[in-house]
C-alpha positions in Angstrom: 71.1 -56.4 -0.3 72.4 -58.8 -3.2 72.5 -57.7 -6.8 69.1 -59.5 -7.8 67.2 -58.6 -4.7 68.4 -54.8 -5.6 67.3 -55.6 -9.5 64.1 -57.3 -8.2 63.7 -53.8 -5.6 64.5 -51.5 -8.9 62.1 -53.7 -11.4 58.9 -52.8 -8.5 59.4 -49.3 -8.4 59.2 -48.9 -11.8 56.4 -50.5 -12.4 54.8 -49.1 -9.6 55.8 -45.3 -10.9 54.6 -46.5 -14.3 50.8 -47.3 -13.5 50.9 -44.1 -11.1 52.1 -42.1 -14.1 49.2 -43.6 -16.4 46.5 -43.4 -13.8 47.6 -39.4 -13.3 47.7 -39.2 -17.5 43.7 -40.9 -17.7 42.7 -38.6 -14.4 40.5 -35.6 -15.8 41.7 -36.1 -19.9 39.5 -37.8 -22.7 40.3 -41.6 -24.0 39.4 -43.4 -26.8 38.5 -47.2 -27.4 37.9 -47.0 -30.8 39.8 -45.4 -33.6 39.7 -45.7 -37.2 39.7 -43.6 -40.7 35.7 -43.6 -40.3 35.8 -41.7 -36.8 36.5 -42.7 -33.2 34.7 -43.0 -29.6 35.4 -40.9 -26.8 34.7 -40.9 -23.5 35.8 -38.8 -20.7 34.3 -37.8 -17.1 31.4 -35.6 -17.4 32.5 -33.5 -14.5 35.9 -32.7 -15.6 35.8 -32.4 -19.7 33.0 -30.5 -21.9 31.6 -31.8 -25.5 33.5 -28.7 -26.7 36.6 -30.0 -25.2 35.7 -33.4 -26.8 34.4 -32.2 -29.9 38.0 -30.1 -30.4 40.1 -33.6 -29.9 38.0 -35.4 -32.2 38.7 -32.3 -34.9 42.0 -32.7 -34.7 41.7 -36.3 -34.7 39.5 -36.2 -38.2 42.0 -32.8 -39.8 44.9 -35.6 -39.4 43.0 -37.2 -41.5 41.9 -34.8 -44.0 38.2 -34.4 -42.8 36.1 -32.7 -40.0 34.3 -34.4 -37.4 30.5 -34.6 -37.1 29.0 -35.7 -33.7 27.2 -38.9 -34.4 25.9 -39.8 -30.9 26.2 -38.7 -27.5 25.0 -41.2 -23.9 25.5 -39.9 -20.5 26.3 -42.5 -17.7 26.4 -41.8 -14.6 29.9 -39.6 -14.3 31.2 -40.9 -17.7 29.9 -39.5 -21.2 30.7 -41.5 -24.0 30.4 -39.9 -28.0 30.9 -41.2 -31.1 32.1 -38.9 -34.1 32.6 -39.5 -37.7 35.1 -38.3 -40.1 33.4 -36.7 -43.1 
């Protein structure tokens, strides 16, 4: 195999192990879309993460930020539950 075709190899494996590492990171864990100094959105599967679960990451979240974190909403989809909290 040349050198390029090797680099070329190298450069697909890596990304490959990359998305296959951030898929396994998302699988089962809570994400956010929005963030800010007023609160942020979570959402997470429904099957796999509680509100308490959620409800402790957006406390931390808000404490980083010198307040607490006040549920301001909660929707139910399907599998995916979405919640938006403020920091008071």
């Amino acid at each position: 195999m040349t050198l390029g075709g090797c680099l070329a190899a190298s450069r697909a494996v890596l990304v490959a192990g990359g998305m296959a590492l951030a898929l396994a990171a998302c699988a089962g864990r809570i994400w956010r879309d929005e963030a800010d100094a007023d609160g942020l959105r979570l959402h997470w599967y429904t099957g796999k993460i509680s509100i308490d679960e959620a409800r402790a990451e957006a406390t931390r979240y808000c404490l980083e930020r010198g307040g607490r974190a006040e549920l301001q909403d909660e929707f139910i989809d399907r599998d995916v539950t979405v919640a938006r909290f403020a920091c008071r």
